[in-house]
C-alpha positions in Angstrom: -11.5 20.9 0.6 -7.8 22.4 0.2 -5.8 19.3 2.0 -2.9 17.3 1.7 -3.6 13.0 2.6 -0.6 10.5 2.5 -1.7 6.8 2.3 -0.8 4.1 4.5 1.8 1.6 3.6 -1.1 -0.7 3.1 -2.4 1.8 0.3 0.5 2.0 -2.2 2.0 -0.3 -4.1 5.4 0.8 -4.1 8.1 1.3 -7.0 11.1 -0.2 -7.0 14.2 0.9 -5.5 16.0 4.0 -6.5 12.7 4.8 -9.0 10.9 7.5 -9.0 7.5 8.0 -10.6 4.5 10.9 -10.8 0.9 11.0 -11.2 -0.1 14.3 -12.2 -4.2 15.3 -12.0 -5.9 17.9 -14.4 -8.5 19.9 -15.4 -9.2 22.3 -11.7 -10.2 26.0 -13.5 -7.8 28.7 -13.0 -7.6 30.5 -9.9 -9.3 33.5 -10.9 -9.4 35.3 -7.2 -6.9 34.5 -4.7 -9.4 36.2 -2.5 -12.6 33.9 -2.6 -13.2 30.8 -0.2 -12.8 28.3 -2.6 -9.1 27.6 -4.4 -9.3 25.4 -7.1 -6.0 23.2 -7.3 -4.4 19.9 -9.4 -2.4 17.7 -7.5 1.6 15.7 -8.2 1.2 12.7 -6.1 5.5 11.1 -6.2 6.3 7.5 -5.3 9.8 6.1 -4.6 12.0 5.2 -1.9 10.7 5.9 1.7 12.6 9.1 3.2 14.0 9.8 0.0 14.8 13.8 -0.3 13.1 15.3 -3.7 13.0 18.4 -5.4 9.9 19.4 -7.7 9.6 22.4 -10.1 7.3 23.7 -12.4 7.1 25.7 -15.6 4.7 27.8 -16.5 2.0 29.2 -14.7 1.4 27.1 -12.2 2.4 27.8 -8.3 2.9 25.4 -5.0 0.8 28.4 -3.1 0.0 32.2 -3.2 3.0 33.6 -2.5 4.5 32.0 -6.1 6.5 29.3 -5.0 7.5 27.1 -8.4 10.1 25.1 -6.5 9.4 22.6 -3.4 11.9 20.7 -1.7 11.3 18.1 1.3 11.1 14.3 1.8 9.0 11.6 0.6 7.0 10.0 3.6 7.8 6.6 5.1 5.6 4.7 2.4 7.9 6.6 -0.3 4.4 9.2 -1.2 4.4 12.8 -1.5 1.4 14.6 -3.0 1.9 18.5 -3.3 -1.5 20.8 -4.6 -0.7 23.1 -7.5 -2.5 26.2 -8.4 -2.7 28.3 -11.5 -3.9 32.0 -12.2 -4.5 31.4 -15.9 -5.4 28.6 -18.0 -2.6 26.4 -19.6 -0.5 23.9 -19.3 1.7 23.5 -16.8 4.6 21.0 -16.6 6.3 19.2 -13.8 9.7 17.9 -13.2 11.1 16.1 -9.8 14.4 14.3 -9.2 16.0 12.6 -5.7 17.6 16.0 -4.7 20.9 13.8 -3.9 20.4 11.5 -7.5 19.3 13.9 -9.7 19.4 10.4 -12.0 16.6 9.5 -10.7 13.9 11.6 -11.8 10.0 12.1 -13.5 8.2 14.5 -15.2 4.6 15.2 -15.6 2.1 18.0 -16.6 -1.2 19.1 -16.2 -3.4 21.6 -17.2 -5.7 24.6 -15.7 -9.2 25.1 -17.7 -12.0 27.4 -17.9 -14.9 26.4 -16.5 -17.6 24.2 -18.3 -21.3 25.8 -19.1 -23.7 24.6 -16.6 -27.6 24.5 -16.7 -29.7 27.4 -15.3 -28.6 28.8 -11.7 -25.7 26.2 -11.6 -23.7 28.1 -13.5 -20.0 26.4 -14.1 -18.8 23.7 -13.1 -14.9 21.8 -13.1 -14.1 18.7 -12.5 -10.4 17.5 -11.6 -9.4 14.2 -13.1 -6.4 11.7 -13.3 -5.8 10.9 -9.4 -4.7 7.7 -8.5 -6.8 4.8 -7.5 -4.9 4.3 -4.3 -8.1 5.6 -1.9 -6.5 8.7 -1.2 -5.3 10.8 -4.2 -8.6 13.0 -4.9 -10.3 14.4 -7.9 -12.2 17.4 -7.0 -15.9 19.1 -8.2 -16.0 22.7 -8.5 -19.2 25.2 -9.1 -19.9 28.4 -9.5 -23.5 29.6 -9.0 -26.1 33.0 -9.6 -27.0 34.2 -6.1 -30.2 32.9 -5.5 -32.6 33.4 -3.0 -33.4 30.3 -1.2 -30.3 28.4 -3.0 -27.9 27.5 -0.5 -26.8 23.9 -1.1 -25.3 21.9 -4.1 -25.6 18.0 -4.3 -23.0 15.9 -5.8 -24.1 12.5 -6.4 -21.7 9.3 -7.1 -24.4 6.8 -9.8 -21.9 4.2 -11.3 -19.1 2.8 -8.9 -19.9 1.3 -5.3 -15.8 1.7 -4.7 -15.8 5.9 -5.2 -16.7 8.1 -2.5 -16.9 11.7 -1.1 -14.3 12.8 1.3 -15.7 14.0 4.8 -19.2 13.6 4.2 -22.1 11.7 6.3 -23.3 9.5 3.4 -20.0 8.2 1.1 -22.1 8.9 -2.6 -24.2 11.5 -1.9 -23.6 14.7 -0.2 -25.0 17.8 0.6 -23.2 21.1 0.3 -23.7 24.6 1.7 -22.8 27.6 -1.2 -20.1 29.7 0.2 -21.1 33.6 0.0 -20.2 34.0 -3.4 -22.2 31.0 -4.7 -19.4 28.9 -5.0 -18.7 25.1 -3.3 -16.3 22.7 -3.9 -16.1 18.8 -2.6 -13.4 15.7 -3.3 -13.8 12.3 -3.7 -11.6 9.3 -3.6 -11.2 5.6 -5.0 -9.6 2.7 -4.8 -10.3 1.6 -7.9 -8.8 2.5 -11.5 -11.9 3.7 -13.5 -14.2 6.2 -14.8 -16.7 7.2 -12.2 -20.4 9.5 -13.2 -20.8 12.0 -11.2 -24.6 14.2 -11.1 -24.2 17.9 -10.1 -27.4 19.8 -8.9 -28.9 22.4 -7.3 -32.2 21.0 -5.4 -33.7 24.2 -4.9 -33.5 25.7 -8.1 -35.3 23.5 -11.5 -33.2 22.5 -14.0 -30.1 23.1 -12.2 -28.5 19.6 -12.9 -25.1 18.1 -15.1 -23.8 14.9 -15.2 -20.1 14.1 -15.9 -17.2 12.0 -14.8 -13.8 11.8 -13.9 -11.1 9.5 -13.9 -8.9 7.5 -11.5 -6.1 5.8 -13.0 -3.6 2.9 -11.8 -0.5 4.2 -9.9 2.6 3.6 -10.5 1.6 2.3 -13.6 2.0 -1.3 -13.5 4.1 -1.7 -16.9 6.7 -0.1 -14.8 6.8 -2.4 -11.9 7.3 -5.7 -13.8 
């Protein structure tokens, strides 16, 4: 689920001119084992002028990727959106900076935090939920589990039950999907919105009784409108 979407220009309501402005999500667990199939991430999601050349850093723990990287430099695309994944190996909070590399006026800051897992119920052991991407239908808030290696549990479910607008990224049925436990008993999934608001989310294991959570997560209005009046 580890992937990097840029909207369309039809997506993004754009900031003014020579403004730039960040939308940071939150909550992904640490990243425990560089190692394992699944890498739990946040994601900085910029908007500002089309083209426009920007620098981002980070304090703290976090990292753009496993080699350490706490600096990124590049271009914002041709709707003026760039959306970076950030990873952590220890809880905390992590804070973000970002400034037109040749306007260093012209800046936004942002954190985020990394979390332990949540208790889950029975075989479905942990779970995380990422929260805090924008409503713009392609900023995503990602699930994470961990499971016990069961025998004859090979699937999670992730269910959508309050918002008709919210949906699963790359699945067969946009509110409900099916999906296969990695080795270690772990799975991830994303899902998008359109829509600023808190959306339920039901976590289970079909296979194994009692294996069920219910949550939610947030999508939020970006760039805040107060700042485009």
């Amino acid at each position: 689920m580890n992937h990097i979407s840029y909207p369309t220009l039809s997506s993004l309501v754009m900031a003014a001119a020579d403004a730039l402005y960040i939308d940071c999500s939150t909550g992904a667990p640490a990243w425990a084992n560089t190692s394992a199939a699944m890498k739990p991430f946040n994601t900085v999601k910029l908007a500002g002028t089309p083209g426009a050349p920007v620098t981002v850093s980070l304090d703290g723990s976090g990292v753009f990727n496993i080699n350490g990287y706490k600096t990124w430099s590049g271009n914002l695309d041709r709707s003026g959106a760039l959306e970076l994944q950030v990873f952590s190996l220890q809880t905390g909070l992590v804070s973000l900076s970002a400034y037109v590399t040749n306007n260093p006026a012209i800046s936004a800051s942002g954190s985020m935090t990394f979390n332990n897992y949540t208790a889950g119920a029975n075989v479905l052991t942990h779970y995380a939920i990422v929260t805090s991407a924008a409503a713009d239908g392609t900023m995503r808030n990602s699930v994470y589990i961990t499971t016990d290696i069961t025998p004859g549990v090979d699937y999670a479910r992730f269910q959508i039950t309050n918002s008709t607008t919210a949906r699963f990224v790359g699945t067969q049925l946009p509110q409900t999907a099916n999906v296969l436990l990695y080795d270690d008993g772990t799975a991830s999934i994303d899902l998008i919105n359109s829509v600023a608001e808190s959306v339920t989310l039901t976590i289970s294991l079909p296979q194994a009784s009692g294996s069920t959570v219910i949550d939610s997560c947030v999508f939020v209005t970006f760039p805040p409108l107060e700042n485009l009046r």
